[in-house]
N, CA, C and O atoms as a GROMACS GRO file, in nm:
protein
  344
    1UNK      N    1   0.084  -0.117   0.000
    1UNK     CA    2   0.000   0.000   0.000
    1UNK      C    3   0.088   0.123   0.000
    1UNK      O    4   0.164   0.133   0.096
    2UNK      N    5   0.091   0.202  -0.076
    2UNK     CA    6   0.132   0.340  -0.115
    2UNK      C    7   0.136   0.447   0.003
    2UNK      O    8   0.026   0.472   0.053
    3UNK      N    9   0.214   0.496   0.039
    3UNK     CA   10   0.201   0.638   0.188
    3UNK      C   11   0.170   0.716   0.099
    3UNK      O   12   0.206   0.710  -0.019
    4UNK      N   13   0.087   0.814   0.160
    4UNK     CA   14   0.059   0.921   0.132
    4UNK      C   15   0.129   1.029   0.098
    4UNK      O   16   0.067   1.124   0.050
    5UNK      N   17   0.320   1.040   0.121
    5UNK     CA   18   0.342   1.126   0.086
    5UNK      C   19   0.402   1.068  -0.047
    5UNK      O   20   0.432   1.148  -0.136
    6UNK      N   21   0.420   0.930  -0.065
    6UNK     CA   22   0.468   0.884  -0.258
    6UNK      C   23   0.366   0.948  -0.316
    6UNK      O   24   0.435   1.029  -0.377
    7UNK      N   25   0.240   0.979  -0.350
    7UNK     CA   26   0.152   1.006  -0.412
    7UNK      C   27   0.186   1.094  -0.503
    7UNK      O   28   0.219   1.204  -0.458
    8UNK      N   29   0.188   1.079  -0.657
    8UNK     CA   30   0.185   1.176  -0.738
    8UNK      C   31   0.115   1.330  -0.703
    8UNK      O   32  -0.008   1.328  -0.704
    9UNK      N   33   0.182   1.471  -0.670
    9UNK     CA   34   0.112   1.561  -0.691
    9UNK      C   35   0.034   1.582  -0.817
    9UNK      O   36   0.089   1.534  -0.916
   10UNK      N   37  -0.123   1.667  -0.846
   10UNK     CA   38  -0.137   1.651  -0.947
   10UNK      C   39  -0.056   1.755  -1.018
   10UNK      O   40   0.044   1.801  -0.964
   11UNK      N   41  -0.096   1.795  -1.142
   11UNK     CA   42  -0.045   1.872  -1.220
   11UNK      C   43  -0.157   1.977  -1.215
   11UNK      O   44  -0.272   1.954  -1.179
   12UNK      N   45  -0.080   2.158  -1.278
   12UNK     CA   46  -0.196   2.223  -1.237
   12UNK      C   47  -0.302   2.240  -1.314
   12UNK      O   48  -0.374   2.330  -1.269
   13UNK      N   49  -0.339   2.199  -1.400
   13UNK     CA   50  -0.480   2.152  -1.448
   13UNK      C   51  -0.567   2.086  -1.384
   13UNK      O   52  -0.680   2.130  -1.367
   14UNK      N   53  -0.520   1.949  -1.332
   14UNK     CA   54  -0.562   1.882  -1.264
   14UNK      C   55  -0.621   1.917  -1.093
   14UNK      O   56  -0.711   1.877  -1.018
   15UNK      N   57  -0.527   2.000  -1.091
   15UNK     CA   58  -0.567   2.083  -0.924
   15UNK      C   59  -0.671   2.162  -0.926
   15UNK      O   60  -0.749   2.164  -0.831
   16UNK      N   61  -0.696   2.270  -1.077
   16UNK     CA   62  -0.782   2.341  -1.089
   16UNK      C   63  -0.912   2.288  -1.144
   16UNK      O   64  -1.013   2.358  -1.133
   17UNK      N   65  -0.918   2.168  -1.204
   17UNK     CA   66  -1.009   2.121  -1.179
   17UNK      C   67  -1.076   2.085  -1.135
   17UNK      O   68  -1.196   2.089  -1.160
   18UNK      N   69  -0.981   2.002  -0.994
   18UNK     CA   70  -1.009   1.969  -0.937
   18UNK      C   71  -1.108   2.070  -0.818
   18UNK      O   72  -1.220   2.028  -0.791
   19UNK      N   73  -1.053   2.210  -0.746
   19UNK     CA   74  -1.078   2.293  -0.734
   19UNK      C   75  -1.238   2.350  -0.807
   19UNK      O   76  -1.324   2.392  -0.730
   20UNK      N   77  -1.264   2.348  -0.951
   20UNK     CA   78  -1.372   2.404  -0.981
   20UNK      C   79  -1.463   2.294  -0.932
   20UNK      O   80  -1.576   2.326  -0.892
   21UNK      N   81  -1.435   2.202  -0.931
   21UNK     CA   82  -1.527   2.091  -0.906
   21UNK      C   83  -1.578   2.136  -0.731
   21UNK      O   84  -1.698   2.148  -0.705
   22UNK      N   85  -1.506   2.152  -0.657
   22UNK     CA   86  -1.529   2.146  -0.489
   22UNK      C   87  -1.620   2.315  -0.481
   22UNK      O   88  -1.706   2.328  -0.394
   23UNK      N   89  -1.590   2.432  -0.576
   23UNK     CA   90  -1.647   2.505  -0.551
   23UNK      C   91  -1.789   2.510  -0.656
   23UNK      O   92  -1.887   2.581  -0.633
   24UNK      N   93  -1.775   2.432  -0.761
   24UNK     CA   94  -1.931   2.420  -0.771
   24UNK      C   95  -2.038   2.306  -0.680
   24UNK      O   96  -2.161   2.303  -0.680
   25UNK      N   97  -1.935   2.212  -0.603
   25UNK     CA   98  -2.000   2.178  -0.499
   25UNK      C   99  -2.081   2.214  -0.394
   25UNK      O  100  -2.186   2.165  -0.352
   26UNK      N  101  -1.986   2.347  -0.342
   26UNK     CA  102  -2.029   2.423  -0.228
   26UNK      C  103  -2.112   2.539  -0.262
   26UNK      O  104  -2.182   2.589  -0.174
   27UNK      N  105  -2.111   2.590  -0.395
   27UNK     CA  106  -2.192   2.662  -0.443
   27UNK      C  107  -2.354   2.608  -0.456
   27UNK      O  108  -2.456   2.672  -0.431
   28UNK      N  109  -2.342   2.483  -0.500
   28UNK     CA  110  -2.511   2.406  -0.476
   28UNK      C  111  -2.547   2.410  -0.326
   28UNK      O  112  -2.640   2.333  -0.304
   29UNK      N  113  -2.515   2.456  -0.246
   29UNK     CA  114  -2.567   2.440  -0.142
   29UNK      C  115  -2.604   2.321  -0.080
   29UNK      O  116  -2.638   2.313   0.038
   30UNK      N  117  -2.596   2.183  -0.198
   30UNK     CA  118  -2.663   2.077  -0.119
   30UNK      C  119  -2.605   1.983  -0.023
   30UNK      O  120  -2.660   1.880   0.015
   31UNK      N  121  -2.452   2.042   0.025
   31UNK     CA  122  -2.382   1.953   0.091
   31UNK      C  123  -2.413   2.017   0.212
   31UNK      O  124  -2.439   2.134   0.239
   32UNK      N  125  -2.398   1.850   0.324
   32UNK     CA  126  -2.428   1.936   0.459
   32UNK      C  127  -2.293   1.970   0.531
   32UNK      O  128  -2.185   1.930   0.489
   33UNK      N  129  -2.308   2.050   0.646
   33UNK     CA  130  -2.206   2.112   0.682
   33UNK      C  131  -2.086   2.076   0.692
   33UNK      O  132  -1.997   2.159   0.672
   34UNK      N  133  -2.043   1.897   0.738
   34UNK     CA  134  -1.965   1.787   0.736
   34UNK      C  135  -1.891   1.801   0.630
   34UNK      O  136  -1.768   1.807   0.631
   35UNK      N  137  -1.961   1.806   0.535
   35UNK     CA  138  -1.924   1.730   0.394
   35UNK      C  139  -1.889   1.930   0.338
   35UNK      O  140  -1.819   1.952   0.239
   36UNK      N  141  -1.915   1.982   0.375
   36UNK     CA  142  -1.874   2.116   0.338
   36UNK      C  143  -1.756   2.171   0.358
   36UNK      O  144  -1.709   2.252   0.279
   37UNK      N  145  -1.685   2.124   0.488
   37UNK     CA  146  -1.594   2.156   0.567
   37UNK      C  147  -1.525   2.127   0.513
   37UNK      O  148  -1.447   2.211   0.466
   38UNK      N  149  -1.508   1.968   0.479
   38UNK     CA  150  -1.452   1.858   0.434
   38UNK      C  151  -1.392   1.916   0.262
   38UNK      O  152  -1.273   1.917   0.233
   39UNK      N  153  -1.483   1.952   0.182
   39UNK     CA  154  -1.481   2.007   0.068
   39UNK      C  155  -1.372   2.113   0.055
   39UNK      O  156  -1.281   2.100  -0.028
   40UNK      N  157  -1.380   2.207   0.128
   40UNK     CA  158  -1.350   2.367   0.178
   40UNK      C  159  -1.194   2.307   0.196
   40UNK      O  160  -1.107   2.378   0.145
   41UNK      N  161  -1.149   2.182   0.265
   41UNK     CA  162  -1.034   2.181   0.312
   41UNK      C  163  -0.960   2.112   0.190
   41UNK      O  164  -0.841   2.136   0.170
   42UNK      N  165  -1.030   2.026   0.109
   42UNK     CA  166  -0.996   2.009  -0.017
   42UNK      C  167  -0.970   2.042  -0.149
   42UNK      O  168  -0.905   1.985  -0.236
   43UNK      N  169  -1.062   2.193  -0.149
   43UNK     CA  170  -1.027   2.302  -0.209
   43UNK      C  171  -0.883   2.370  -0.205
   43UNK      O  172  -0.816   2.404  -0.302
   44UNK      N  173  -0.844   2.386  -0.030
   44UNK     CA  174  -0.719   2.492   0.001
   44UNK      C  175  -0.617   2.367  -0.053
   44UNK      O  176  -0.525   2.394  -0.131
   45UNK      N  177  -0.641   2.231  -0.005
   45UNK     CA  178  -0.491   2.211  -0.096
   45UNK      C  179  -0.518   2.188  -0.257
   45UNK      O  180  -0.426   2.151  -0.329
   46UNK      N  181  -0.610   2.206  -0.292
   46UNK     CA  182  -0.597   2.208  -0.504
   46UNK      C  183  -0.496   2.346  -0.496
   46UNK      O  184  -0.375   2.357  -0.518
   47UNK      N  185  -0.587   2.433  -0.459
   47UNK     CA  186  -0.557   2.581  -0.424
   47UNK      C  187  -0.434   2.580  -0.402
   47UNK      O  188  -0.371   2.615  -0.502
   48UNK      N  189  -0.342   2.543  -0.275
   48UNK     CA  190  -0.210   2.514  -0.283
   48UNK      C  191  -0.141   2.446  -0.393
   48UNK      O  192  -0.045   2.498  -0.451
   49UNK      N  193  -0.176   2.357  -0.416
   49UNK     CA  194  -0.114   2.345  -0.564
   49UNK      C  195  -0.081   2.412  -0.686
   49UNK      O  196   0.023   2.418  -0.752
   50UNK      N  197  -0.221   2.473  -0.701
   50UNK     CA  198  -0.209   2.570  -0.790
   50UNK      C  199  -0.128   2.654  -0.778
   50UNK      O  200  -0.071   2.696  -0.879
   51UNK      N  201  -0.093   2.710  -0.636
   51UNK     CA  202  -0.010   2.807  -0.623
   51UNK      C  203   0.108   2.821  -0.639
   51UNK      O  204   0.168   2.920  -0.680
   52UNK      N  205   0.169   2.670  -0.588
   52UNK     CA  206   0.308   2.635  -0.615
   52UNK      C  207   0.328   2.597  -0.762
   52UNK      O  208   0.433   2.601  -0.826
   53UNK      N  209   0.247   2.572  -0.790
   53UNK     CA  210   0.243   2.563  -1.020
   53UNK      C  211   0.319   2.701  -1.072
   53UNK      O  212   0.406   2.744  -1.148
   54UNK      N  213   0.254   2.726  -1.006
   54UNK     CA  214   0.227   2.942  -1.081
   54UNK      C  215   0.343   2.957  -0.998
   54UNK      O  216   0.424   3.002  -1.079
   55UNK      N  217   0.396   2.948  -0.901
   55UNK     CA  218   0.536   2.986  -0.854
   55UNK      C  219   0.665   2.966  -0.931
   55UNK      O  220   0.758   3.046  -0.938
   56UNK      N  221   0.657   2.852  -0.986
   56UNK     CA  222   0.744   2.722  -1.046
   56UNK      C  223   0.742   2.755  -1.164
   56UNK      O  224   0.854   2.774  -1.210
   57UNK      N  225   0.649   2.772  -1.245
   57UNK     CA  226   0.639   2.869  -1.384
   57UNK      C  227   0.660   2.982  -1.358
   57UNK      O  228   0.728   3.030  -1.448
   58UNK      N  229   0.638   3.055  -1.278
   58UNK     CA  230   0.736   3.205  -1.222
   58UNK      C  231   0.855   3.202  -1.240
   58UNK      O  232   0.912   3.267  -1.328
   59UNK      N  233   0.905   3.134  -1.168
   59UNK     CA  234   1.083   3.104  -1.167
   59UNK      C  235   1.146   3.050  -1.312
   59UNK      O  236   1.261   3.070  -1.351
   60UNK      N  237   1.047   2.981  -1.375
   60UNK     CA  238   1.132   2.940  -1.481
   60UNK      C  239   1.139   3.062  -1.577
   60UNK      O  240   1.241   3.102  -1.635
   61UNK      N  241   1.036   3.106  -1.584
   61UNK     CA  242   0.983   3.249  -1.672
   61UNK      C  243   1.134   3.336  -1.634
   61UNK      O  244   1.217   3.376  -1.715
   62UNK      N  245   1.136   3.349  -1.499
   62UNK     CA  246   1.281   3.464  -1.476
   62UNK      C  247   1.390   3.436  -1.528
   62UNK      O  248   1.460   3.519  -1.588
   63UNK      N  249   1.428   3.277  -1.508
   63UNK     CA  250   1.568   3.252  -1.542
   63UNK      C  251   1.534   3.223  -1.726
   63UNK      O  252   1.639   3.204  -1.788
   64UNK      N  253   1.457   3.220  -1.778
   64UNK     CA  254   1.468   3.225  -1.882
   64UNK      C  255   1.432   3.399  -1.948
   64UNK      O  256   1.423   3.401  -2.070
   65UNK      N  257   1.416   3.504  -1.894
   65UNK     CA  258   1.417   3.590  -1.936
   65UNK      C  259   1.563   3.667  -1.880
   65UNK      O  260   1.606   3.762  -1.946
   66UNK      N  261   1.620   3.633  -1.787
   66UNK     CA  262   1.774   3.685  -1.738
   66UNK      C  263   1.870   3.609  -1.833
   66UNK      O  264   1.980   3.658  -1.859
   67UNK      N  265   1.829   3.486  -1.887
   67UNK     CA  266   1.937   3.442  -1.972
   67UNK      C  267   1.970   3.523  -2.113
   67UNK      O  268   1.884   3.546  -2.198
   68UNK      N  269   2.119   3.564  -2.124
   68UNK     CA  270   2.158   3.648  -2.246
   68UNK      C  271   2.079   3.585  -2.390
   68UNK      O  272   2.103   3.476  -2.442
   69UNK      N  273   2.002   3.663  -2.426
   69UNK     CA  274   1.978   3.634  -2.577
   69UNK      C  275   1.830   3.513  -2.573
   69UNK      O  276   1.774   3.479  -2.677
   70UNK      N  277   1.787   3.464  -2.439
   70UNK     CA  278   1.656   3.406  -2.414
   70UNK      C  279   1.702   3.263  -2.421
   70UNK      O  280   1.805   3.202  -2.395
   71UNK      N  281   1.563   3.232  -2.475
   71UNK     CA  282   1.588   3.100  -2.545
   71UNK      C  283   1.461   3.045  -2.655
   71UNK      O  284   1.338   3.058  -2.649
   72UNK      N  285   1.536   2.990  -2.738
   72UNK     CA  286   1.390   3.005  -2.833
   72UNK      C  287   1.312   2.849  -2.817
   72UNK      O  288   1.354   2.737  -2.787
   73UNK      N  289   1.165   2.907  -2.858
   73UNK     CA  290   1.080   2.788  -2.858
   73UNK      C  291   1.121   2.671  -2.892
   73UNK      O  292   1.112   2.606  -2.788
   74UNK      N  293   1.168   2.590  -2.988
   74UNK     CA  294   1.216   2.487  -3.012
   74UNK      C  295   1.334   2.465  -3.011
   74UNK      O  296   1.388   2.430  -3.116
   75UNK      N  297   1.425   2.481  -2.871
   75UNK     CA  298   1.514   2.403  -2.799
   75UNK      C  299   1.497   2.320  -2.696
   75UNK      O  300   1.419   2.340  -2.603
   76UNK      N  301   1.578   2.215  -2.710
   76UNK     CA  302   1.587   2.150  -2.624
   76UNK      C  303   1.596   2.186  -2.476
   76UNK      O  304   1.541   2.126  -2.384
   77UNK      N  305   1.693   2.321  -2.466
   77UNK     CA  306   1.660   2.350  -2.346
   77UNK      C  307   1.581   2.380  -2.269
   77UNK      O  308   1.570   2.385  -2.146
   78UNK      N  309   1.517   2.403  -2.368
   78UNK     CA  310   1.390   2.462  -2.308
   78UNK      C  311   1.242   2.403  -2.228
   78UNK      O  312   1.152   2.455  -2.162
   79UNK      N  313   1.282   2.238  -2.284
   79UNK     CA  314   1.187   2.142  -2.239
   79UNK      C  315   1.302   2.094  -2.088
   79UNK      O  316   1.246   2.096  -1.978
   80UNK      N  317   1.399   2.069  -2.090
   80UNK     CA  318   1.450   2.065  -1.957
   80UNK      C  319   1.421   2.184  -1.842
   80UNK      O  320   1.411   2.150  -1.724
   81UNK      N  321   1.408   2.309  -1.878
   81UNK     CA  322   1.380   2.471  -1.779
   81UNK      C  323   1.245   2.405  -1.737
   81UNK      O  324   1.208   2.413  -1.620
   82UNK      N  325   1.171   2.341  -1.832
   82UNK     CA  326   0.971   2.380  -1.774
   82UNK      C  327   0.967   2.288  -1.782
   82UNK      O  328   0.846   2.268  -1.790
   83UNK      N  329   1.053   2.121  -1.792
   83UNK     CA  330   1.042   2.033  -1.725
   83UNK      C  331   0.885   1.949  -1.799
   83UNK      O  332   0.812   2.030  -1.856
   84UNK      N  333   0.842   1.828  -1.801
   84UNK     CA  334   0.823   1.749  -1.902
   84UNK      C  335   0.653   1.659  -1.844
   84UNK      O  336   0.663   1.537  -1.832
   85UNK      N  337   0.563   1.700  -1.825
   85UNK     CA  338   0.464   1.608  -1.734
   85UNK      C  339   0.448   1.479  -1.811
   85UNK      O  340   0.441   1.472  -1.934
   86UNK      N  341   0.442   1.386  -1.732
   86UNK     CA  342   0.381   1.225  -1.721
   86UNK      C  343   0.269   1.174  -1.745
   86UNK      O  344   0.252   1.053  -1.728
   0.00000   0.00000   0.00000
C-alpha cells in the first residue's frame, strides 16, 4: 500500500479542476455542513497546488528571461527549464 506522501502531486490543471469541481460543490448548497468543511479543506490544498504551479512557472519564466539572448521555442533546453509532465 502506497504512503501518502509517494503520491503523485497533481499537475496544475488537474488541481484546478479539481478545485472548480469542490467550488461548484459548495456553491449548490446541497452539501451538509460535514461534507462542506470537508470540501472547503480540499479546495485549500488544489488551491495550494495551484499556487506552487504558478510559482514554479514564475521562476522558470525569470531565469529564462535573465538568460543572455533568451531561449527560443524549439530548444531543447527549453523542455528541460519547464520540465516534461507524465
Amino acid at each position: 500500500m502506497a504512503g501518502k506522501g509517494k503520491e503523485k502531486e497533481p499537475s496544475f490543471e488537474e488541481a484546478l479542476k479539481g478545485l472548480e469541481d469542490v467550488v461548484a460543490r459548495l456553491e449548490s448548497g446541497d452539501a451538509p455542513l460535514e461534507e462542506s468543511i470537508r470540501l472547503f479543506e480540499e479546495g485549500m490544498r488544489h488551491s495550494e497546488t495551484c499556487r506552487k504551479r504558478l510559482d514554479e512557472a514564475d521562476r522558470k519564466i525569470e531565469v529564462l528571461l535573465r538568460k543572455p539572448g533568451g531561449v527560443s521555442l524549439d530548444t531543447e533546453e527549453e523542455g528541460d527549464l519547464l520540465g516534461k509532465e507524465e
